[in-house]
C-alpha positions in Angstrom: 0.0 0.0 0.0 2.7 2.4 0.8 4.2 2.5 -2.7 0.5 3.0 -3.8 0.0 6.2 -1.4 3.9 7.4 -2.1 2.1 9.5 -5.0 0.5 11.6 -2.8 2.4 14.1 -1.5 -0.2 15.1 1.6 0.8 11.6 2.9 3.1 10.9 5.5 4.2 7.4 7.0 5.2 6.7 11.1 4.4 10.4 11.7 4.6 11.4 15.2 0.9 12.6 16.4 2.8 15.2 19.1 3.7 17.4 15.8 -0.7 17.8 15.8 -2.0 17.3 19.0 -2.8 20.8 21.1 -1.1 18.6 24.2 2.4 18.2 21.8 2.0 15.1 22.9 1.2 11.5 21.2 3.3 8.2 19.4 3.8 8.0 16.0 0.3 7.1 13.3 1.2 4.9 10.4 0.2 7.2 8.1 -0.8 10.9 8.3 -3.4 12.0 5.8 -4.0 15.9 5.0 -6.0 15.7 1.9 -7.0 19.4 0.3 -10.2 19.0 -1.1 -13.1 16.6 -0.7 -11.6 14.7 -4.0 -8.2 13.9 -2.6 -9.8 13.1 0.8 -11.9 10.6 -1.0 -9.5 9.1 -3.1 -7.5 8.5 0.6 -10.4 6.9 2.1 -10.9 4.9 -0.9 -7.6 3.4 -0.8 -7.1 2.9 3.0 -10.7 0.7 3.2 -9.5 -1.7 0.1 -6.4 -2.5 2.6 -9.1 -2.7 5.6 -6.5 0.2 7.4 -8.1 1.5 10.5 -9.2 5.3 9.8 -9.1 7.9 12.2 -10.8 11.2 11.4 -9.6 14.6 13.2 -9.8 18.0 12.5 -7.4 20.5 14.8 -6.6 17.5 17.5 -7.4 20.0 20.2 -9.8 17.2 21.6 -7.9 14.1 21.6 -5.5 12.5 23.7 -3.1 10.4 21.5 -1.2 7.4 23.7 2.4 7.5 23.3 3.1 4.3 21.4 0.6 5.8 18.6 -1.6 5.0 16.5 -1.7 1.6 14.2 -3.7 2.8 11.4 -4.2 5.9 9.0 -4.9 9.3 10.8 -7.0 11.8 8.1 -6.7 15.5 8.8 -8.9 17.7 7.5 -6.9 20.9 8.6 -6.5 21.7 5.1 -10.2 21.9 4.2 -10.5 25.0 4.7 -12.9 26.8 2.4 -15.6 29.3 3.7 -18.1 31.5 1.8 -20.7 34.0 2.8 -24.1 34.4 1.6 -26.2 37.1 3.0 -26.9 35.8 6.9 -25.0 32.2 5.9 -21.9 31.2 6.5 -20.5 27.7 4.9 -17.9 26.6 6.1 -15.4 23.0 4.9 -15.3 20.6 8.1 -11.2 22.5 8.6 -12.3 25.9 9.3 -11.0 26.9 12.3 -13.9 28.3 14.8 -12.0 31.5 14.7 -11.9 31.9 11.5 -15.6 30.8 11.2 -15.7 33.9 13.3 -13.5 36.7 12.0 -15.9 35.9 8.6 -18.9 36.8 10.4 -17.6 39.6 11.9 -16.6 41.0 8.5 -20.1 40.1 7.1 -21.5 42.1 9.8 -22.7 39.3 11.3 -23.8 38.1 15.2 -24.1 34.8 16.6 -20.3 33.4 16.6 -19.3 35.9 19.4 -19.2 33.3 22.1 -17.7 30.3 20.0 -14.6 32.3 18.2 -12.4 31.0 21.0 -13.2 27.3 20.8 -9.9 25.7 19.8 -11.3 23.2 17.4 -12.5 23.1 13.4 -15.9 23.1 11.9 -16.0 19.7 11.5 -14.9 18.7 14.9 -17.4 21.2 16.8 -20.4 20.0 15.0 -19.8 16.5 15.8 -19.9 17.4 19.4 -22.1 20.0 19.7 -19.0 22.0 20.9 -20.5 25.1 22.9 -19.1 28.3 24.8 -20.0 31.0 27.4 -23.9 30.0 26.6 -24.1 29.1 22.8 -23.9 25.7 21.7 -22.8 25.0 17.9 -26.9 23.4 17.7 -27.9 27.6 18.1 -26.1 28.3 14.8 -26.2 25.8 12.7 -28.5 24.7 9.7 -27.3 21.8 7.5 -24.2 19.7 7.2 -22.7 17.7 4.3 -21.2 14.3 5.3 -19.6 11.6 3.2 -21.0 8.1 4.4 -19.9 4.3 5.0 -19.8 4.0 1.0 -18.4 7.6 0.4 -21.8 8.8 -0.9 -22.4 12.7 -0.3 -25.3 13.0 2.2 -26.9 16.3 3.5 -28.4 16.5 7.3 -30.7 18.7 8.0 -30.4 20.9 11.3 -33.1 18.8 13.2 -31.4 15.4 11.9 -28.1 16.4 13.9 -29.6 15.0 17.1 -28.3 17.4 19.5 -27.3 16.5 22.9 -24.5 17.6 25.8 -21.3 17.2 23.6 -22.6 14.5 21.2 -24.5 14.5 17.7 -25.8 12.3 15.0 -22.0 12.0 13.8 -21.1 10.7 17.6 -19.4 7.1 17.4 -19.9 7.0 13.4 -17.5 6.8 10.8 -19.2 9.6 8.7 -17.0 12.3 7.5 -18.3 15.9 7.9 -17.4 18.0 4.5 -19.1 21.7 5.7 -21.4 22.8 7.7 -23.9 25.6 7.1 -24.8 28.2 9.6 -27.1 31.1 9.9 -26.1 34.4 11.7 -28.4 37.9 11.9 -27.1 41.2 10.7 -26.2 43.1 13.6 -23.4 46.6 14.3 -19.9 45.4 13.4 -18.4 47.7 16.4 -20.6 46.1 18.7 -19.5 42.6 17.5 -15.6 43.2 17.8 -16.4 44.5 21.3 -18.3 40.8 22.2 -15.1 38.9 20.6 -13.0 40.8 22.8 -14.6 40.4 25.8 -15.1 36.8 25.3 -11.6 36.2 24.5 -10.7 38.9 27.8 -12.7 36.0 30.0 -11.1 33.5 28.6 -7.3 34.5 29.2 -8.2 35.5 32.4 -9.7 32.1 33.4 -7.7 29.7 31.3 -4.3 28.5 30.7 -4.2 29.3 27.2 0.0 30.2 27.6 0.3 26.3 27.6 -1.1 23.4 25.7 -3.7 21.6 26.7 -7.3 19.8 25.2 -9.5 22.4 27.2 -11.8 20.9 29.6 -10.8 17.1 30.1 -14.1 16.6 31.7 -17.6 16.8 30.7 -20.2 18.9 33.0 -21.5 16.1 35.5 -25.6 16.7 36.1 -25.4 19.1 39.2 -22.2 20.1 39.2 -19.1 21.5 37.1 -15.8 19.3 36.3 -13.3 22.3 37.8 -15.1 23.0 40.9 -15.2 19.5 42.2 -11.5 19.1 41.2 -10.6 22.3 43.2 -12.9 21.4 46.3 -11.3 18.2 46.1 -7.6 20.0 46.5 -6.2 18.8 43.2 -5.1 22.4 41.8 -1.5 21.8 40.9 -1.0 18.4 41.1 1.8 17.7 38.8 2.9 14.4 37.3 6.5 15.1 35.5 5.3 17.6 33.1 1.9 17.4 33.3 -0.3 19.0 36.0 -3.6 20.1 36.9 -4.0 24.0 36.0 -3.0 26.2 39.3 -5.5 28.7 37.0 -8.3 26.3 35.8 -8.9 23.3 37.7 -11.1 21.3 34.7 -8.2 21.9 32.8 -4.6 19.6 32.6 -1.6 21.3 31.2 1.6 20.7 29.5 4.1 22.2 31.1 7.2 21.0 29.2 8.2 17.7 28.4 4.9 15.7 29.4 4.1 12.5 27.3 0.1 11.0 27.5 1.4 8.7 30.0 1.5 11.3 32.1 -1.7 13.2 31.9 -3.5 10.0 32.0 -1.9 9.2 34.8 -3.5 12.7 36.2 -7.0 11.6 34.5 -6.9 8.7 36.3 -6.0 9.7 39.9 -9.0 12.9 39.4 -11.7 10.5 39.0 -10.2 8.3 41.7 -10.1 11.5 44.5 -13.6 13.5 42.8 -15.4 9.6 43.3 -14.0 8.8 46.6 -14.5 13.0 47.8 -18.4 13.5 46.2 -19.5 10.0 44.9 -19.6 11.9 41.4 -18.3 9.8 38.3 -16.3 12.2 35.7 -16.9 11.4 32.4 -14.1 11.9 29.4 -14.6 14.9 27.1 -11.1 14.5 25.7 -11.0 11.2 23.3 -8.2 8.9 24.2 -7.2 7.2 21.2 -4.0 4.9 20.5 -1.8 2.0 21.4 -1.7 1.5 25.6 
């Protein structure tokens, strides 16, 4: 297969995942797939399930926790999808758009309703599969159609209602469907008054997050009746460091690297929060952050 894929130059072979991941951190993938347009990214996925290879679909890989022996498989980024286009109050937007830059457009279209998600770290793509949300607005407020490649590479559109919406999941949860772009609708609104939102969304968020080091953002979903950082800082865990990996002196939901932390590490941290927050509040965390990869 590799002298097969050799003639694609967006493929690479035993590519560490640390050079993607938003922790820096991760083993080596097989093969490392950026394809830069829906044509190349099928002709990949063609390929890769004639050889039964084991795909893995990201956008950003500011979500994802990749183990440090890596990933046996092929690894298909879609960082490079990356087209956007205004019409009137819609935005669409290819599954690699960064949520900033899904952003910045509306705010040049004169256009509100991506205020509170321009500082989610992820892509288009990414976000709608989980319903990503911020400070209030969930990606579900925004959105209003999705195209998805299928099982057997067919082009399939999804209506807004079909996304099945939940807490951090979405028709596309646990699937192997590939999101192309994503439609969303905004409302005219004052472009001053817009910048002034994005600022003072990204002022809170500096001023309550680590962003100076890497990180997956919250590791922890929101348990019913509770939030992820406040038990973990009632339960004295601010701090607690594993080599370089430690619980955020600044944000307790969130785990840090330092310098020099492998997965190993932070899982090891993952794995003694649950341990304290269930023995401390009887309160099971549950993952946000996908752990993928070879124990």
């Amino acid at each position: 297969m590799k002298t097969i894929l050799d003639k694609y130059d967006f493929v690479k072979f035993n590519e560490p995942m640390s050079n993607y991941t938003s922790y820096k951190t991760g083993g080596p993938a097989d093969i490392v797939a950026l394809p830069e347009n829906a044509e190349s990214l099928k002709a990949i996925l063609t390929i890769l399930r004639e050889y039964n290879m084991p795909v893995y679909l990201f956008g950003n890989c500011t979500n994802i926790l990749v183990r440090d022996k890596g990933i046996r498989g092929a690894v298909i980024l879609t960082g490079r999808l990356n087209d956007i286009e205004v019409e009137g109050n819609f935005i669409t937007a290819s599954a690699g758009v960064s949520m900033a830059k899904l952003a910045a457009a509306a705010y040049e279209a004169s256009l509100t309703g991506a205020e509170a998600v321009s500082g989610i770290p992820g892509s288009v793509g990414g976000a709608v599969s989980m319903n990503a949300g911020s400070y209030g607005t969930s990606i579900e407020d925004i959105l209003v159609s999705s195209q998805y490649l299928d099982e057997n590479l067919n082009i399939c559109t999804l209506q807004k209602e079909q996304h099945q919406f939940g807490y951090r999941t979405s028709f596309f949860t646990d699937k192997n469907y590939v999101i192309l772009n994503s439609t969303f609708a905004f409302t005219h609104g004052d472009k001053s008054s817009i910048k002034r939102d994005m600022l003072e969304y990204a002022r809170k968020r500096k001023s309550s997050q680590p962003l100076e080091y890497p990180s997956c953002g919250s590791v922890f979903k929101r348990p019913a009746g509770h939030f992820a950082g406040k038990l973990i800082q009632d339960a004295g865990l601010k701090g607690y460091t594993v080599n370089g990996a430690q619980v955020s002196e600044k944000h307790a939901g969130f785990i840090i690297n330092k310098g020099g932390a492998t997965s190993k590490d932070i899982l090891t941290i993952i794995d003694y929060i649950k341990s304290v927050v269930y023995n401390k509040y009887k309160v099971n965390l549950e993952l946000e952050v996908k752990i993928i990869g070879e124990e």
